[in-house]
N, CA, C and O atoms as a GROMACS GRO file, in nm:
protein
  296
    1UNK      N    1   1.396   0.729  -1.064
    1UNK     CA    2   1.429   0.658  -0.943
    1UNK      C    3   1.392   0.511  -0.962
    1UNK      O    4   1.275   0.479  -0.985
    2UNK      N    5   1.468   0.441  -0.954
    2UNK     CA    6   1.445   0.265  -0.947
    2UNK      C    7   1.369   0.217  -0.804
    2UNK      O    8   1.378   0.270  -0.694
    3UNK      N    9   1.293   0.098  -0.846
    3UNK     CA   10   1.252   0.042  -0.701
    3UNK      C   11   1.342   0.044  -0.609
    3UNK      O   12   1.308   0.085  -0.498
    4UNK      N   13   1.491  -0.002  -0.632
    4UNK     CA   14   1.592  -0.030  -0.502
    4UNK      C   15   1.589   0.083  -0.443
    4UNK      O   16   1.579   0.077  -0.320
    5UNK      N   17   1.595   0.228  -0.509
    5UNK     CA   18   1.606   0.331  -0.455
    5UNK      C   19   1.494   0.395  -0.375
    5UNK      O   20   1.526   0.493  -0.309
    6UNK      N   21   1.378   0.357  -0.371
    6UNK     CA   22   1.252   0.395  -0.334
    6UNK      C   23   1.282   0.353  -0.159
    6UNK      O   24   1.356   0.270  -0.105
    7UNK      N   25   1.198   0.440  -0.114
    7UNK     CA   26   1.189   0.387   0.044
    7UNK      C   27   1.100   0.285   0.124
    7UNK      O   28   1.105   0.241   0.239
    8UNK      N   29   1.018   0.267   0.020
    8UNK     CA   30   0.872   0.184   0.031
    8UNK      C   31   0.924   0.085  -0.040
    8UNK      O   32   0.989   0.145  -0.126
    9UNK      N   33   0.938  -0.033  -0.058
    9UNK     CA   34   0.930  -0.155  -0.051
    9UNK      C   35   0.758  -0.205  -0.100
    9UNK      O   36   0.666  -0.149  -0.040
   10UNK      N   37   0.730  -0.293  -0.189
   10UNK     CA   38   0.643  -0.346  -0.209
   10UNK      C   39   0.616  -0.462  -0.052
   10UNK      O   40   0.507  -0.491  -0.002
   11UNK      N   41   0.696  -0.487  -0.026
   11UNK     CA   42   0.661  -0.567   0.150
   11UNK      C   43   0.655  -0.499   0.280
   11UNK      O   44   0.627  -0.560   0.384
   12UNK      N   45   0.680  -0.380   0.276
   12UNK     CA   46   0.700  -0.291   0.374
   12UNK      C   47   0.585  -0.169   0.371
   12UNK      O   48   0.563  -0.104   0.473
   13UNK      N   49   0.515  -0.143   0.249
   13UNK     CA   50   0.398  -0.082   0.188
   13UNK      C   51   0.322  -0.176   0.250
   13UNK      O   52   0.283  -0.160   0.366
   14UNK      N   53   0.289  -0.302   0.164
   14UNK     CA   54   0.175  -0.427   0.262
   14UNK      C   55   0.154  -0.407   0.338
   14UNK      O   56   0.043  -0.367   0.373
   15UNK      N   57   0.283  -0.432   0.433
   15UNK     CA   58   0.282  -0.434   0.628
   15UNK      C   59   0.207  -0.309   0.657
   15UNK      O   60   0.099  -0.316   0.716
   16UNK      N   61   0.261  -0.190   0.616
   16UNK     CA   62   0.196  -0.086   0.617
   16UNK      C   63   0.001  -0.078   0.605
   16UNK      O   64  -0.094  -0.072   0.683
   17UNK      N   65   0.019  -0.083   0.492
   17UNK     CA   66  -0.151  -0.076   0.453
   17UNK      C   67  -0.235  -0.199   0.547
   17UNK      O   68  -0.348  -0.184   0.593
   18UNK      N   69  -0.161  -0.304   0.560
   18UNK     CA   70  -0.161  -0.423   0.628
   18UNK      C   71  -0.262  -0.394   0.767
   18UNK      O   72  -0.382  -0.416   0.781
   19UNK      N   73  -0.166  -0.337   0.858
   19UNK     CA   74  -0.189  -0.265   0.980
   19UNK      C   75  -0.279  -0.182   1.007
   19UNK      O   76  -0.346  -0.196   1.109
   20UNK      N   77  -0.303  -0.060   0.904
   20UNK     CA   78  -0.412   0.049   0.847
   20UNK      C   79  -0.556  -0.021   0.848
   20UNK      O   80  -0.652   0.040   0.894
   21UNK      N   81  -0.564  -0.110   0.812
   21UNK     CA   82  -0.640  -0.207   0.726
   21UNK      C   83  -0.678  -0.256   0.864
   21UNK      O   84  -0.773  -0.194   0.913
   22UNK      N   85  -0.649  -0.311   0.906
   22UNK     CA   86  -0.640  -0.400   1.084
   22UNK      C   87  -0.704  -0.269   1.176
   22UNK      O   88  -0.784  -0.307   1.261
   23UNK      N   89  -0.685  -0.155   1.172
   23UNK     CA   90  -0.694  -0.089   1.256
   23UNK      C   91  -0.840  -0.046   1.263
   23UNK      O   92  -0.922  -0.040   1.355
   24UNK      N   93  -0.846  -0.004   1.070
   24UNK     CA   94  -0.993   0.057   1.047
   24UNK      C   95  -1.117  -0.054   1.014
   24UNK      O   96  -1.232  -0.024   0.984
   25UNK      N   97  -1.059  -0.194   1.028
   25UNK     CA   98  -1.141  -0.322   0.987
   25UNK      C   99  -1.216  -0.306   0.900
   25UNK      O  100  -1.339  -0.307   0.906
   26UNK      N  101  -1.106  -0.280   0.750
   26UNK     CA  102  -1.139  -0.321   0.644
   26UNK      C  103  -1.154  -0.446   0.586
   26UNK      O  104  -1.069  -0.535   0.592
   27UNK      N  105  -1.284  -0.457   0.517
   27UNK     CA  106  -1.310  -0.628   0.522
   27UNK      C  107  -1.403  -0.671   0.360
   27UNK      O  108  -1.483  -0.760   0.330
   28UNK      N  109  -1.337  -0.545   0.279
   28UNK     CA  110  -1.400  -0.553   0.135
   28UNK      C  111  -1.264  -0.557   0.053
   28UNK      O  112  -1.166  -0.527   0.121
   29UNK      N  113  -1.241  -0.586  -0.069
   29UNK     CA  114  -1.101  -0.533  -0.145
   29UNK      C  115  -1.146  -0.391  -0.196
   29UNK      O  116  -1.056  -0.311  -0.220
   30UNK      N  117  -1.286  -0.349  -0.217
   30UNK     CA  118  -1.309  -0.185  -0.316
   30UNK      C  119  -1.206  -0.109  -0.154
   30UNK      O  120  -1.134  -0.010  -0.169
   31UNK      N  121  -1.218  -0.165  -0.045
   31UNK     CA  122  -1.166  -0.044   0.078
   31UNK      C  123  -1.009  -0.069   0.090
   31UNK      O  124  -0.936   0.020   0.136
   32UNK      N  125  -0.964  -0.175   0.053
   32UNK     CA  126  -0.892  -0.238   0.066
   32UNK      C  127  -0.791  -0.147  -0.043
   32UNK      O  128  -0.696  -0.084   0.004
   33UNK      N  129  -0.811  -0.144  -0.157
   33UNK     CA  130  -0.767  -0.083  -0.259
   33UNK      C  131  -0.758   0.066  -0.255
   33UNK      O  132  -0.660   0.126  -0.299
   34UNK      N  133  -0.879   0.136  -0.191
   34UNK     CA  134  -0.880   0.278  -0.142
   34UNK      C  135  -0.765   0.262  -0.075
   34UNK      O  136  -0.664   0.302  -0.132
   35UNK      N  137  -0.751   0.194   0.080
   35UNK     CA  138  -0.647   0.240   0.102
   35UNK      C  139  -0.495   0.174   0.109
   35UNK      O  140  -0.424   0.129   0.199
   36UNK      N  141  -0.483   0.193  -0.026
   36UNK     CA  142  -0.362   0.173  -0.038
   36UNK      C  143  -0.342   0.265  -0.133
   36UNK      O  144  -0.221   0.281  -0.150
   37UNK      N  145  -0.415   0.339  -0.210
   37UNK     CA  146  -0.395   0.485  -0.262
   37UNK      C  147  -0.416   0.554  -0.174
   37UNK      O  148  -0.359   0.662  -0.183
   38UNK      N  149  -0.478   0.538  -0.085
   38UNK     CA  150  -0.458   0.644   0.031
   38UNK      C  151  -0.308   0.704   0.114
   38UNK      O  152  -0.266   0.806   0.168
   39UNK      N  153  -0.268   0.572   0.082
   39UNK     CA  154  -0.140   0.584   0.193
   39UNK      C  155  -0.017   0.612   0.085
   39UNK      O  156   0.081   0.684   0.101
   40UNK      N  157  -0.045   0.550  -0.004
   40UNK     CA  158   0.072   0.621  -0.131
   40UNK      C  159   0.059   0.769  -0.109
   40UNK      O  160   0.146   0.847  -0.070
   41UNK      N  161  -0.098   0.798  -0.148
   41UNK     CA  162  -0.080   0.988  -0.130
   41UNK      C  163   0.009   1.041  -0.038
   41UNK      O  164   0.113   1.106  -0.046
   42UNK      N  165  -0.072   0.986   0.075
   42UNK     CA  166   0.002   1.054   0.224
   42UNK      C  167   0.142   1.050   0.196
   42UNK      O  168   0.211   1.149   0.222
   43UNK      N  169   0.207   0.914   0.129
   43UNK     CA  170   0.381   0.975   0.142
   43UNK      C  171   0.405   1.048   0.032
   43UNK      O  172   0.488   1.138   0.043
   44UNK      N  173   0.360   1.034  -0.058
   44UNK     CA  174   0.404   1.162  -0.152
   44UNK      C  175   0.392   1.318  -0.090
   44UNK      O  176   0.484   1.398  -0.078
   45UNK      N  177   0.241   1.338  -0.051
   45UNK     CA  178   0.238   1.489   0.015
   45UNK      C  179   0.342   1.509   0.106
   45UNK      O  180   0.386   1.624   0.119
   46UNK      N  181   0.418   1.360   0.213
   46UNK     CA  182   0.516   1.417   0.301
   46UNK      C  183   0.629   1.445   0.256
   46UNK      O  184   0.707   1.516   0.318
   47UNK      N  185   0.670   1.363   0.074
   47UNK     CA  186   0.774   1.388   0.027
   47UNK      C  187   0.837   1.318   0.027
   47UNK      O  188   0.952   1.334  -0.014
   48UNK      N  189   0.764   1.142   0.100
   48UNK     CA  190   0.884   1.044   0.114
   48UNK      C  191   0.848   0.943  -0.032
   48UNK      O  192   0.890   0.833  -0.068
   49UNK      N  193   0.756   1.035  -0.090
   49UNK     CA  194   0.753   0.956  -0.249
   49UNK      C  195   0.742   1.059  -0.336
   49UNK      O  196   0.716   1.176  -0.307
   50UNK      N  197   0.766   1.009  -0.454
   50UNK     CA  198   0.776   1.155  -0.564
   50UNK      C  199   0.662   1.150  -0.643
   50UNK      O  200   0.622   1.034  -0.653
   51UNK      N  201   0.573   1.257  -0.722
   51UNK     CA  202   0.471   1.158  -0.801
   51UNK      C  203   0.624   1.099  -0.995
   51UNK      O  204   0.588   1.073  -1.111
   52UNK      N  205   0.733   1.101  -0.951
   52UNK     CA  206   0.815   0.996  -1.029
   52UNK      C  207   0.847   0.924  -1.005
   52UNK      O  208   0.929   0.884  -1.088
   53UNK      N  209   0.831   0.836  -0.892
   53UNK     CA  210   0.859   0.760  -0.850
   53UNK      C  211   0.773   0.602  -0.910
   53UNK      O  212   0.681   0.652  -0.975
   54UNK      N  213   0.762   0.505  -0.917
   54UNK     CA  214   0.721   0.417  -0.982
   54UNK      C  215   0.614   0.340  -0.921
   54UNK      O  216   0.632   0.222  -0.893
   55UNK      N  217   0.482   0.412  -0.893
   55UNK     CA  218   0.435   0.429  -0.721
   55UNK      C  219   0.276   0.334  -0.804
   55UNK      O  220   0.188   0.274  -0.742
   56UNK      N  221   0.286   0.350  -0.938
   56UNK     CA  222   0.171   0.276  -1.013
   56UNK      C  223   0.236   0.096  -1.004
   56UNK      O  224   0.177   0.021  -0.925
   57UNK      N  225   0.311   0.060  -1.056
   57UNK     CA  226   0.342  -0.093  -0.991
   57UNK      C  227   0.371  -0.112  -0.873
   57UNK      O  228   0.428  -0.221  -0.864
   58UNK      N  229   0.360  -0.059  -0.768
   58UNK     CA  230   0.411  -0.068  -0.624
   58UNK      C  231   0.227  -0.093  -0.567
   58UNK      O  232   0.184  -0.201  -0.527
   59UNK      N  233   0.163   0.007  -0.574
   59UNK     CA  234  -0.005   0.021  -0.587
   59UNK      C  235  -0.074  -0.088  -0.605
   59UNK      O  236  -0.158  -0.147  -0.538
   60UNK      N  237   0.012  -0.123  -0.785
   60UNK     CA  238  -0.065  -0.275  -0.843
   60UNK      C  239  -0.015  -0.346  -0.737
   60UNK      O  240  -0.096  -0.387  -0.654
   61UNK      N  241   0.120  -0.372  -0.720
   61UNK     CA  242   0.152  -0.515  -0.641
   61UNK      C  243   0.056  -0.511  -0.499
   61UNK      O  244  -0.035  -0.591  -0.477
   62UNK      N  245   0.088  -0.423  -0.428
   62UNK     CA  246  -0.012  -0.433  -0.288
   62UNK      C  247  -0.134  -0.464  -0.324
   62UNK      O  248  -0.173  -0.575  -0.288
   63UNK      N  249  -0.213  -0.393  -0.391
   63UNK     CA  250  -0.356  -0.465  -0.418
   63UNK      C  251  -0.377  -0.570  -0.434
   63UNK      O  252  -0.472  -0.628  -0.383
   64UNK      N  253  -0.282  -0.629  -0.522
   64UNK     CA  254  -0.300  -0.758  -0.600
   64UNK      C  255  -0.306  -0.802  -0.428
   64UNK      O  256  -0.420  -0.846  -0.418
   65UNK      N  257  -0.243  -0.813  -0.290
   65UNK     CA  258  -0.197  -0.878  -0.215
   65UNK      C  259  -0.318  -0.888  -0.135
   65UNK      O  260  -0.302  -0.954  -0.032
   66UNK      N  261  -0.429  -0.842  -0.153
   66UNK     CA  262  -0.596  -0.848  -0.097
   66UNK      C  263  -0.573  -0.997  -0.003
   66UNK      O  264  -0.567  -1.022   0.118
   67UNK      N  265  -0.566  -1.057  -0.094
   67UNK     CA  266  -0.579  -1.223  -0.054
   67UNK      C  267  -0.475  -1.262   0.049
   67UNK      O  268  -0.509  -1.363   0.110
   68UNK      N  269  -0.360  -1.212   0.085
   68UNK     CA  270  -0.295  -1.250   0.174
   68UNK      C  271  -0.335  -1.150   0.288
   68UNK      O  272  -0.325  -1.194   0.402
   69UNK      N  273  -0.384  -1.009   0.270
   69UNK     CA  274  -0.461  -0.989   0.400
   69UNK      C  275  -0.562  -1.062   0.402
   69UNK      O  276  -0.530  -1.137   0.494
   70UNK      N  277  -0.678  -1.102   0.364
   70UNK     CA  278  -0.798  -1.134   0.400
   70UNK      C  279  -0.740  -1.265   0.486
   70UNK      O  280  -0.774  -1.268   0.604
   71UNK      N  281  -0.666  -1.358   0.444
   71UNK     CA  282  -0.644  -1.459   0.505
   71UNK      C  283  -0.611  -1.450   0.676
   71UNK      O  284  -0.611  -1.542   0.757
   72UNK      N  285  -0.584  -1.300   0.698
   72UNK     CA  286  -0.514  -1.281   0.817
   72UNK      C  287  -0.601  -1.248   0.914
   72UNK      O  288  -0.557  -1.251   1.028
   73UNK      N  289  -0.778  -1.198   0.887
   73UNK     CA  290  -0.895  -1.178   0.914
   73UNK      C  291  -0.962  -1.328   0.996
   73UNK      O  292  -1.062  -1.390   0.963
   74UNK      N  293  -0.894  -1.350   1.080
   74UNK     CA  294  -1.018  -1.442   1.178
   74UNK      C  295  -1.095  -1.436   1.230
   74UNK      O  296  -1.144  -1.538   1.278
   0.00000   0.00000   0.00000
């Protein structure tokens, strides 16, 4: 399965974990990074990801994106 084909979006994952993140006032990157393997799991177990799916650079990219949440933390 190619990224285009995936349902998750590397910007739409963010927003996602984004929000998660906002809700449970995560305010470290080690939690920050938990959950965003957290929430990959969850869609795989629902089936809206495959574990073939290409879900290890999708993972990297959101993490890497720490810094554009923290900025959003006032």
């Amino acid at each position: 399965m190619t990224n285009e084909q995936m349902h998750y979006t590397p910007e739409n994952l963010f927003n996602e974990v984004s929000a998660r993140a906002q809700e449970q006032g995560v305010t470290e990157q080690a939690a920050w990074d938990d959950l965003v393997e957290q929430t990959i799991e969850q869609h795989r177990q629902v089936g809206e990801m495959h574990t073939d799916d290409p879900t290890e650079d999708l993972g990297a990219h959101v993490k890497g994106r720490w810094a554009d949440y923290k900025a959003t933390l006032v």
